[in-house]
N, C-alpha and C positions, 0 to 999 in steps of 0.2 A: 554823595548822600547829604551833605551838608546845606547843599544846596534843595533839596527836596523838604528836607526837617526844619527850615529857617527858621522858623518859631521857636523852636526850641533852645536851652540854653546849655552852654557848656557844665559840667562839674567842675568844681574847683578841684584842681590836684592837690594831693599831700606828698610830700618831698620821703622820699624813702630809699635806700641803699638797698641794692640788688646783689647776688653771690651766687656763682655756680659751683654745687657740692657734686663731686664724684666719687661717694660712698665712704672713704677714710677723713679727709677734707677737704677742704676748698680749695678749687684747681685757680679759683678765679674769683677775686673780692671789687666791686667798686666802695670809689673811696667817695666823698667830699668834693672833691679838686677834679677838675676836670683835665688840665696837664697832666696831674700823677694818673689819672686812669688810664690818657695813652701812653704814657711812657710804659705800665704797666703792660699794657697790651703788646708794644713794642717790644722788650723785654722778652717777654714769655714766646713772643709768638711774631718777630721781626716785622714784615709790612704785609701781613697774610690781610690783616684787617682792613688797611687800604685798597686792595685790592679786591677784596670783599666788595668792598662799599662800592667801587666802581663799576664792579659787576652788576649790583642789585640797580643802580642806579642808571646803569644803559636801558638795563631791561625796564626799569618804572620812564623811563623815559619816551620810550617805544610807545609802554601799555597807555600814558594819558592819551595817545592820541583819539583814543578811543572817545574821547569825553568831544572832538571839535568832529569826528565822523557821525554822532551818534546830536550833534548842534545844527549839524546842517540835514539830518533827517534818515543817514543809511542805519542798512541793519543787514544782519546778517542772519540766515539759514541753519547752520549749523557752526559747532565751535570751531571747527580747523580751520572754516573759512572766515570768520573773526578774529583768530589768530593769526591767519596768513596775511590779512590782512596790517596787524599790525606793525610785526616781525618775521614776516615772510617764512621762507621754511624753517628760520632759526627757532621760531616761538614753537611751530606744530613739532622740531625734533624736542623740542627741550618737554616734552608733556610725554616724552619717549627714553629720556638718560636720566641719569641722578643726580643730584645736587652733590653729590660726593665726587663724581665722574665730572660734572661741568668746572667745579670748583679748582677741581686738580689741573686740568686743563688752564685755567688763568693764572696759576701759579700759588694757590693757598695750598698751606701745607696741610697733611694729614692732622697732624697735633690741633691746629685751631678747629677743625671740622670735628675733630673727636669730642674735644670740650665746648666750642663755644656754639659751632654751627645745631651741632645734633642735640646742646641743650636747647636751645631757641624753636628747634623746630617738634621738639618732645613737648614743650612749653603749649604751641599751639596750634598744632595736628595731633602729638601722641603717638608720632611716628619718629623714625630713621632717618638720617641723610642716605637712606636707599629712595626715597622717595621720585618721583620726576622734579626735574630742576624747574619748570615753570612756576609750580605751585609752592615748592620751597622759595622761591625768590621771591613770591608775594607775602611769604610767613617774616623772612627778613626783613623785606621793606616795612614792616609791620612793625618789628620791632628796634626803631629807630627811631621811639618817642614822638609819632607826629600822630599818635591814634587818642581818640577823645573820647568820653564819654556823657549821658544826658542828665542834668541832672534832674534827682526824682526816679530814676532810672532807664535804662535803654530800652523797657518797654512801652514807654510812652511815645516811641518814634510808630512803631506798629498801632497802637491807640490811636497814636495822633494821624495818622494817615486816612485811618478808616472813618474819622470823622472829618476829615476836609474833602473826602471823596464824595461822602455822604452815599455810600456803597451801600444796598440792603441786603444785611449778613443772615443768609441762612444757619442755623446751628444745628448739623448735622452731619453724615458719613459719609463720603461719594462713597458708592459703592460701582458703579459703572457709567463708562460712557458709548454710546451704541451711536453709528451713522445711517443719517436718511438723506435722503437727496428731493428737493422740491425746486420744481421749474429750472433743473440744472446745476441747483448750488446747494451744497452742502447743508446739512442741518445736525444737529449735534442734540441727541436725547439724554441728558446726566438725571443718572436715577439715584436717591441719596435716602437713607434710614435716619432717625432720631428718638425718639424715647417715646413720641407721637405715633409713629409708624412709618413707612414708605412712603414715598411718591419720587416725583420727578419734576423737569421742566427742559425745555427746551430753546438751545441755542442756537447764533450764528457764530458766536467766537467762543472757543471755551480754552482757556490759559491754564496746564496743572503746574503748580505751584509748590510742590512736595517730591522728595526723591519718589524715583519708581528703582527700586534695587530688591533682590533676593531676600533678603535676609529682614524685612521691614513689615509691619502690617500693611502701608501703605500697595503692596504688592498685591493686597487683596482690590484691589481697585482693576477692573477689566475693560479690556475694548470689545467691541463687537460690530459685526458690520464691517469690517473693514479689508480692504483685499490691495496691495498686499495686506497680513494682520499686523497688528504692533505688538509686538513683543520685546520692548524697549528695556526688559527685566536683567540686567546685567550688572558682574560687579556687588560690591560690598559695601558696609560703612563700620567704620571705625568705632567701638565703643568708647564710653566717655564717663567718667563716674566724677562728680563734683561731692563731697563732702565740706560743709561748714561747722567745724566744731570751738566750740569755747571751752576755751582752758587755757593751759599755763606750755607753755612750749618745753621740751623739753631741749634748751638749748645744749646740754653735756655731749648729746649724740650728734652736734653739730661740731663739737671741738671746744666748747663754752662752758665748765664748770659754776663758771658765777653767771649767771642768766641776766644780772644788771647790765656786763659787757658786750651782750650781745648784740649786734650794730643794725644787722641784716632785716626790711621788711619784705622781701619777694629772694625767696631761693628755687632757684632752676637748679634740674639736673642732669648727669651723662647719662649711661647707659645703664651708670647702679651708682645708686640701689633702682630697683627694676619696678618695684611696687609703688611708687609714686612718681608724678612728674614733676610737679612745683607744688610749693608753700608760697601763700600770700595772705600777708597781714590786710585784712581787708576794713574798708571804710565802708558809712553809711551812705546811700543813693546820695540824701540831702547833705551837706557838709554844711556847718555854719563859719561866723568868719574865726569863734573861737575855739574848734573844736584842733584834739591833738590825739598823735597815734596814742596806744597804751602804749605805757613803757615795756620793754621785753620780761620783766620780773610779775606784771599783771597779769590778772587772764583778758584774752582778747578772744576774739573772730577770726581764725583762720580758714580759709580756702585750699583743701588737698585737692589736687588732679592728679586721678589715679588710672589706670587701664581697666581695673577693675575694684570690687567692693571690698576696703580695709578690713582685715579681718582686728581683734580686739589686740593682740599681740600687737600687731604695726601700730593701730593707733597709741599703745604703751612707749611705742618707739620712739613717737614724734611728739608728745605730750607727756610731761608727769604724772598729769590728773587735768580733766574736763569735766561740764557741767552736762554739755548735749552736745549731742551727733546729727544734722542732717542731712540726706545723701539725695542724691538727683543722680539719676542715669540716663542716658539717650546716645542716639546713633549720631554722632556728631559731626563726624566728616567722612569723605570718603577713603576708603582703603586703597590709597594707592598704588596702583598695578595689576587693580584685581578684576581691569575690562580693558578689554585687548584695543580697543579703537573709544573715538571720543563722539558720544552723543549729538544729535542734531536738535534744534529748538525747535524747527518746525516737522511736530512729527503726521499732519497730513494738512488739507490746505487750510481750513480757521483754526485746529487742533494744537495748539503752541504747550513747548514743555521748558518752565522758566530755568528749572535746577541743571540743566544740561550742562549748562557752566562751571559749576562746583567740581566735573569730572576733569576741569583744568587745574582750577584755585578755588580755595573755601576761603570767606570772608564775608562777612554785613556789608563793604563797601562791592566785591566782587558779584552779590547775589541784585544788588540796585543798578550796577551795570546792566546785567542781566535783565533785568526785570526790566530797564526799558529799550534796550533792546527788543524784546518781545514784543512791547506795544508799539516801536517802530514797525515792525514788521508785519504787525495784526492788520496798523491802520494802512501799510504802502499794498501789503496784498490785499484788503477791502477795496481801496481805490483805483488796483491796477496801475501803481507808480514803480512798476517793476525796474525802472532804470534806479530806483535806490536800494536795490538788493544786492548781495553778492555782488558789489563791484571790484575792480580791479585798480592797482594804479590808484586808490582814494586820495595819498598825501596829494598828485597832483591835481587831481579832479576840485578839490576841499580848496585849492591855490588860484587855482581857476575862476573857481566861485569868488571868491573875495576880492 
């Protein structure tokens, strides 16, 4: 992604102490000191952690390859064979066991998967270490301090995109896409509503860009024409409630009677309390060079992720007293487990479905893989360069070339 965004600029980090609370207190504090943090690790939880990391770090080492297959121009059809691809049958089993099941298997013990594994990936799925181990492994690698943000915000990667494309945006609702066939080749009629009324237009390539699952408006969206039909409607997505409230923390429910001692800006948690995932003291998009967190005794900006909508009681829980509540809810990730086999991109021949991928691993950097992969694929079937599809054998092929 970094490479596509280049324009853009990093945010400056602000340094904050991180804590995993398991409902009475904290099973797990960092410190200051980066030796006392592994010792602590060590400690609590012998070499589970090393081995941890070695595990995440075979698999992210497999997944780059994906970046020198995807430089010399292949692309792949469907996810299993982009996976097979990278990690041969081991990647397409692991999108089939659990991150609890693979973990035990390399020798971490239950105790770190309870506390540290399953807060991390509560953190950012909003799930269990029942999860498939592919896409927990990408939640891990994730959280190993190498993820960035833009500053100004991460919505000016999306802005900035659509203005260096110089892409002319309809504003309006696909409501269907219907197939025709002229002089032997596909043609693709997207018919779309807006505040205007109806119409349509008609394509050679048309890329959906949005989950197609059950449970989604997006669902209203239909194929037609098409034989076999597509009915790609499968599976679930993960609810997701963001609340941003200002006020005063109530740090005593964290084990902190004087709120001045409170150290911690980002609290993860286990499995309880159930009603929240994480707390995070949060900063502004722009940072300047003199800006400083509030202190724990001020009211701040916090970030609850929650499974669902705080009722007034919980928020009393987590707060003494606040000024304002903002809440954001959306279908955030997928609910893993809840579609028996793994999505294909190319659901007919110019017809491309980019989110197919997410049914491996959710992620902004995992969704840009994707995304061009797709367009690898749009331009090799356009052209007829089918020896870049679904290949086999790629690390040699990729050895060859060079």
């Amino acid at each position: 992604l970094q490479d596509i965004v280049y324009w853009l600029r990093h945010r400056r980090e602000v340094v904050g102490r991180s804590a995993i609370f398991g409902g009475e207190h904290f099973v797990l504090e960092e410190t200051d000191w980066y030796l006392l943090n592994l010792f602590r690790l060590w400690w609590h939880y012998g070499i589970s952690f090393l081995r941890l990391q070695m595990w995440v770090e075979e698999v992210m080492e497999k997944f780059m390859r994906i970046y020198k297959y995807q430089a010399h121009g292949y692309a792949f059809s469907g996810v299993e064979e982009l996976l097979y691809s990278l990690g041969e049958s081991t990647f397409v089993n692991m999108t089939q066991h659990s991150v609890a099941e693979s973990l035990l298997q390399v020798g971490v013990t239950q105790r770190f998967i309870d506390d540290v594994v399953s807060a991390v990936l509560r953190a950012s799925y909003g799930q269990s270490a029942a999860m498939p181990a592919f896409a927990g492994a990408m939640s891990l690698a994730g959280a190993q301090g190498s993820l960035w943000s833009v500053e100004g915000g991460n919505k000016l990667v999306c802005s900035g995109l659509l203005k260096l494309t110089k892409a002319n945006v309809i504003h309006a609702t696909v409501t269907s896409v219907t197939l025709h066939s002229t002089e032997g080749k596909a043609l693709y009629q997207v018919a779309y509503e807006n505040e205007v009324g109806n119409s349509s237009d008609f394509y050679d390539i048309v890329v959906i860009a949005t989950p197609l699952h059950l449970d989604n408006s997006s669902s209203n969206l239909t194929f037609a024409g098409f034989h076999p039909p597509i009915d790609d409607l499968q599976g679930s997505f993960q609810p997701t409630v963001v609340s941003l409230v200002h006020g005063y923390l109530n740090s005593s429910y964290f084990g902190f009677p004087d709120p001045k001692l409170f150290p911690f800006a980002n609290i993860l948690t286990t499995d309880f309390p159930s009603f929240f995932c994480t707390l995070d003291n949060m900063c502004p998009v722009n940072i300047s060079a003199s800006f400083r967190r509030k202190q724990p005794q001020e009211a701040a900006v916090w970030r609850v992720q929650s499974p669902k909508p705080l009722f007034r009681t919980q928020l009393k829980t987590l707060f003494r007293s606040y000024y304002s509540v903002q809440t954001a809810e959306w279908q955030a990730h997928p609910l893993y487990g809840s579609r028996p086999t793994l999505p294909r991109f190319a659901l007919h021949d110019q017809l491309f479905y980019l989110n197919a991928l997410e049914w491996a691993a959710s992620s902004v950097e995992v969704m840009a893989v994707a995304a061009k992969n797709v367009a690898l694929l749009a331009y090799n079937r356009w052209y007829q360069d089918l020896d870049k599809i679904d290949q086999k054998d790629l690390m040699h092929k990729v050895k060859t070339e060079l």
